[in-house]
N, C-alpha and C positions, 0 to 999 in steps of 0.2 A: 504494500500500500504506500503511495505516495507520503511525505511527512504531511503536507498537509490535507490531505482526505482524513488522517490519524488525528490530525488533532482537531478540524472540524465535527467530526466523532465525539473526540474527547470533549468537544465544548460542550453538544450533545448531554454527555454523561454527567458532566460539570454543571449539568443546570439543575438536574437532577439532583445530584447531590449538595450541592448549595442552597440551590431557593425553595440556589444559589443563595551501609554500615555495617555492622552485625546486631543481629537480637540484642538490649542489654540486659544486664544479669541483675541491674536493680531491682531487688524485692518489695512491693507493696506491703505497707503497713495494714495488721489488721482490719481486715473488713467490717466488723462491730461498729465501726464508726458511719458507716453507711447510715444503721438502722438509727443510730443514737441522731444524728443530723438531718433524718424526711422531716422530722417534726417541726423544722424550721423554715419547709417551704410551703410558701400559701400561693395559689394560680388563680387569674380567673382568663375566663375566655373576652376577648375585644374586639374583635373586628377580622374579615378577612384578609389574607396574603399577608399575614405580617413576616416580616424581615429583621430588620436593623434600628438598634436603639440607641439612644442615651441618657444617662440622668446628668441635670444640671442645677449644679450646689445653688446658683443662685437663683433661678427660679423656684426651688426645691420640687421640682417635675422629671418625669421619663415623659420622656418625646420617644414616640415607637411610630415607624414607618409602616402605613397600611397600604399595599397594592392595590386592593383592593379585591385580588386574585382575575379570575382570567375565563372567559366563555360567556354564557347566557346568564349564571347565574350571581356573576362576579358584581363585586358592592363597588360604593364610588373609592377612589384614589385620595388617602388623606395622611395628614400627619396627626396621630394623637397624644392629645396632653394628659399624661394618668394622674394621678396622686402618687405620692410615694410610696402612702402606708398602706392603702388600700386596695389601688391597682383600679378605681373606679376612673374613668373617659370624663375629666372632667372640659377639654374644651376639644372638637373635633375641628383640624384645619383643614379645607378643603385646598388640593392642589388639580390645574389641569391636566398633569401626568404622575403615569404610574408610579412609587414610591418604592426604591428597594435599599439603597445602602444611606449611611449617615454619617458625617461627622459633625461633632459639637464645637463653636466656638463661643464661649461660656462666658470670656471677658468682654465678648463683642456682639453679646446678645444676638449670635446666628447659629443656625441647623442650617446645614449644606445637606441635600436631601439627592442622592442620584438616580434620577432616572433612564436608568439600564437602556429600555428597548427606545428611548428617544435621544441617546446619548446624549444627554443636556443633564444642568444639574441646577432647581430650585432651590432658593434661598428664603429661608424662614424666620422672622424677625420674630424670634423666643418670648421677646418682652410685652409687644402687640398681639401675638399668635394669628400673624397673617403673613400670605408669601409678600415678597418685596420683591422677585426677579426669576428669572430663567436664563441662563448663562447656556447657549447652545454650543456643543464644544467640537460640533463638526459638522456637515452637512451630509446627506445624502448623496449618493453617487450612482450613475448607471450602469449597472454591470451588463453582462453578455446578454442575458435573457430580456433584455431592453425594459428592465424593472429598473426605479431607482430604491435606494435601500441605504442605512447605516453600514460600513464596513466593519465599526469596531462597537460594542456596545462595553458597557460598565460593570464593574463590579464595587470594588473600595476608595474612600476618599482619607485621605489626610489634611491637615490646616495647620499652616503657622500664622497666629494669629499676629503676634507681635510685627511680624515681615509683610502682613496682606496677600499671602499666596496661599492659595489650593492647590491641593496636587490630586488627578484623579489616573488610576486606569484605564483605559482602553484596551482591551483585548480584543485580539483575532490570530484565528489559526495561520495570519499570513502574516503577522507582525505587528505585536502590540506595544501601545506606546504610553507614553506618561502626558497628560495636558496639564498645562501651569498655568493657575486664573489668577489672575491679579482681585484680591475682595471688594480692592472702594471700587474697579471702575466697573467689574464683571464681565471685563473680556479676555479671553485666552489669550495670553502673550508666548506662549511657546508651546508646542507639541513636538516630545522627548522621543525618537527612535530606538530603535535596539535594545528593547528590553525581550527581545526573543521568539522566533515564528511559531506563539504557538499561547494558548491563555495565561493570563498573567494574572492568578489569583490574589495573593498574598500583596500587602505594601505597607511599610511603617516609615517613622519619620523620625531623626535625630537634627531639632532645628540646631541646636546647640552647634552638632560637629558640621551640620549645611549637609547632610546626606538625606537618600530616602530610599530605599531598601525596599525590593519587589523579587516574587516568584514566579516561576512558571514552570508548564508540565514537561517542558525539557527537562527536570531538574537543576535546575540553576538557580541562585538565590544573587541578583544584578542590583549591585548598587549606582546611582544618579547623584552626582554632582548638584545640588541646588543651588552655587552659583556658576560652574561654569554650564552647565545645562546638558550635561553629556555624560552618558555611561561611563564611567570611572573603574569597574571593576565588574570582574562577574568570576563567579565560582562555580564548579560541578558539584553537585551534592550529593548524597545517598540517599533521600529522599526521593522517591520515582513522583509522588503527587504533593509537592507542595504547597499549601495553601496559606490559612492565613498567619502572621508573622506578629509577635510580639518584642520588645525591643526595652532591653537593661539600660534603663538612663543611665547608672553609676558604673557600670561596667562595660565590657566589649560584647558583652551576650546576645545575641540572636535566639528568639523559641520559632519555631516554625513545625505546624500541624502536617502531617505525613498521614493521608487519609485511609489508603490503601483502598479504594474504591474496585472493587471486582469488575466492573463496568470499563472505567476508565483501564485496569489492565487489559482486560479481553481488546481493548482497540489498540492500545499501546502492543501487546502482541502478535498484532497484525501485520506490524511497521518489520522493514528486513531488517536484520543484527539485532533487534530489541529482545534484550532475556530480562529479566524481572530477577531482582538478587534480592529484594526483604516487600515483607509484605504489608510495611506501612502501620498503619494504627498505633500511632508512636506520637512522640514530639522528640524532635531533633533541635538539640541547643550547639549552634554553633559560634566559633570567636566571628565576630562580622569585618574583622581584619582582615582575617588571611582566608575563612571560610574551613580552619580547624573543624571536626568535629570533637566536640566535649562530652556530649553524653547523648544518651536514649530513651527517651522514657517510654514504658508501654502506656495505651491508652486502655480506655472499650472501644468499641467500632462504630469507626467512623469519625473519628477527634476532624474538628471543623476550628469552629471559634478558639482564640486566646486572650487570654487577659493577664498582665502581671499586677501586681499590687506588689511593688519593689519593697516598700518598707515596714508589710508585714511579712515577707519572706514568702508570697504565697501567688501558684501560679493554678489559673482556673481554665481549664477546656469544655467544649460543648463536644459531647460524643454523639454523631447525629442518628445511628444506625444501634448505639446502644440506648440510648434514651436517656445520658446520664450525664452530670457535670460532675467532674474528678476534680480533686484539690491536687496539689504536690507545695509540698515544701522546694521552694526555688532556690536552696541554696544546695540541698541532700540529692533532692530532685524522687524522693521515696512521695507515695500518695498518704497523702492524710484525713482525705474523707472522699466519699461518691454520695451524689445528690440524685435522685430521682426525678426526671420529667418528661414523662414519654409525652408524645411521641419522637418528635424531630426535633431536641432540643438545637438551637442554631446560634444566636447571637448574644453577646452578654455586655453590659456597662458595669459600672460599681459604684456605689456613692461610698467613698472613700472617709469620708467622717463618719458615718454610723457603719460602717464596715456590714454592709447590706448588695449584695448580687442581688441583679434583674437580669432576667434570661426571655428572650423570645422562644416561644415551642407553636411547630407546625406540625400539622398534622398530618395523619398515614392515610395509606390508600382505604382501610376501611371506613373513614368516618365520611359521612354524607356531603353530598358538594353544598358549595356556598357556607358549611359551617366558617362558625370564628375558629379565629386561632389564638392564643392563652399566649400571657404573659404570667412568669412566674418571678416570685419575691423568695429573695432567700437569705436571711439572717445566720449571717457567718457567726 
């Protein structure tokens, strides 16, 4: 199979399981703590297609992205404001396109909301709860079939708020790239190549050192220059499906989720010389230097979302195929609890003052279409 029919495939399996080294020998810490910590998670169900959240300390609100989901029986496209403690819809923001990834800019009172299949990304004034803008980050183009169409759509965003720049993904199986939006004017002043023929799940951000650090299903973990605007580095990894990436402010640390998606291998297998040497459902912490690897952690299946909380030592995964968010200690890198939320648990934030996880959970093919999908509360 050509690479890219493989990873047109892979996008395929990629949506799927998103919406979108050797084994290591570290031993999990008793599983007693499972049981001792469900008691601490409270759900309720919200609205369709949910995705991608945040809480932000100074509204004291989760903004959780509603697509609205997709067909005949799919709801409208909005962003929702919860409570914290209760998880009740206290104000619904209506957007004109669909709603899948977030990032928070908390001191600048915006949610950058991405709209995947219209490659644009609305802005949501947190403090008003109304959009303010749509920032189109490319245009359609006409391909062979004399359609015109997105060549790249969206996945994850980053923000440095201090500097006025967004940084989004663009993926495609033929080469996906980085778009750089400038915040006061809302136009894209640069769109970043070579981050690899093929999706570019994963992307973190080090405003400090000026990097920003992206994945893809080549296994490569590509770091970008944020002033000089250009691929700076890229490494081969052991990771066959890298996704999305966490990032040690005080250290050289990389966490990046290794999905192990059976899907995505059976296409990756099709490709000529492609063998498959680990089967993923891991997090892989690498030095973001040289692209060392440092360690392995097992997950459950399917590890998606990460989160670090640097300075309680504590690093949180959504296992999308297990139903479950695992703890680890991020310094031992041993587990320290498993939380329960089936179905498809997917995205998480944290309010870091009351040391409280919010998790997005989507649901499985058995539950009725057009149901909601549940956000869960979970008191560390």
């Amino acid at each position: 199979m050509h690479p890219r029919s493989l990873f047109r495939s892979a996008a395929l399996a990629l949506a799927v399981s998103l919406t979108l080294g050797t084994p290591s020998a570290l031993a999990a810490e008793p599983t007693t703590a499972a049981a001792a910590t469900n008691a601490a998670v409270q759900r309720k169900a919200v609205a369709q297609g949910l995705y991608e959240l945040a809480f932000s300390a100074k509204q004291n609100a989760v903004f959780v992205a509603s697509s609205g989901g997709f067909g005949d029986a799919a709801g409208p496209s909005q962003v929702l404001r919860l409570n914290p403690e209760t998880l009740a819809v206290e104000i619904a923001i209506p957007l004109e396109r669909k709603a899948f990834g977030v990032v928070l800019d908390d001191a600048n009172n915006r949610l950058y909301v991405g709209n995947t299949v219209d490659t644009s990304v609305t802005v949501v004034d947190t403090a008003t709860n109304k959009s303010v803008g749509i920032v189109q980050l490319m245009e359609k183009k006409v391909g062979k079939d004399g359609k015109a169409a997105y060549t790249h759509d969206l996945r994850e965003l980053v923000v440095d708020g201090a500097n006025n720049r967004l940084y989004v993904t663009g993926h495609s199986g033929e080469g996906s790239v980085l778009f750089v939006v400038d915040t006061k004017s809302l136009k894209v002043i640069n769109t970043i190549q070579g981050l690899g023929n093929a999706k570019a799940p994963g992307l973190a951000l080090d405003a400090k050192a000026k990097r920003v650090y992206t994945s893809n299903l080549l296994a490569e973990v590509v770091t970008v220059g944020t002033d000089s605007g250009k691929v700076e580095q890229r490494f081969k990894v052991s990771a066959e499906q890298p996704m999305n990436i966490a990032l040690d402010p005080a250290g050289k640390r990389l966490f990046v989720t290794d999905q192990g998606s059976e899907m995505i291998r059976k296409y990756q297998a099709s490709s000529s010389g492609f063998e498959s040497k680990h089967p993923g459902q891991r997090v892989l912490v690498l030095d973001r230097t040289t692209g060392k690897e440092l360690a392995s952690i097992p997950t459950d299946a399917g590890p998606l979302g990460i989160l670090l909380d640097a300075p309680r030592k504590r690093l949180y995964v959504t296992n999308r195929d297990g139903g479950t968010v695992t703890a680890y200690n991020s310094d031992t890198y041993k587990q320290v609890a498993t939380y329960a939320v089936p179905t498809h648990p997917n995205s998480l934030a944290l309010d870091a003052k009351k040391n409280v996880l919010y998790v997005t959970v989507k649901n499985g093919d058995s539950e009725p279409k057009g149901s909601e999908e549940s956000v869960a509360r979970i008191a560390l």
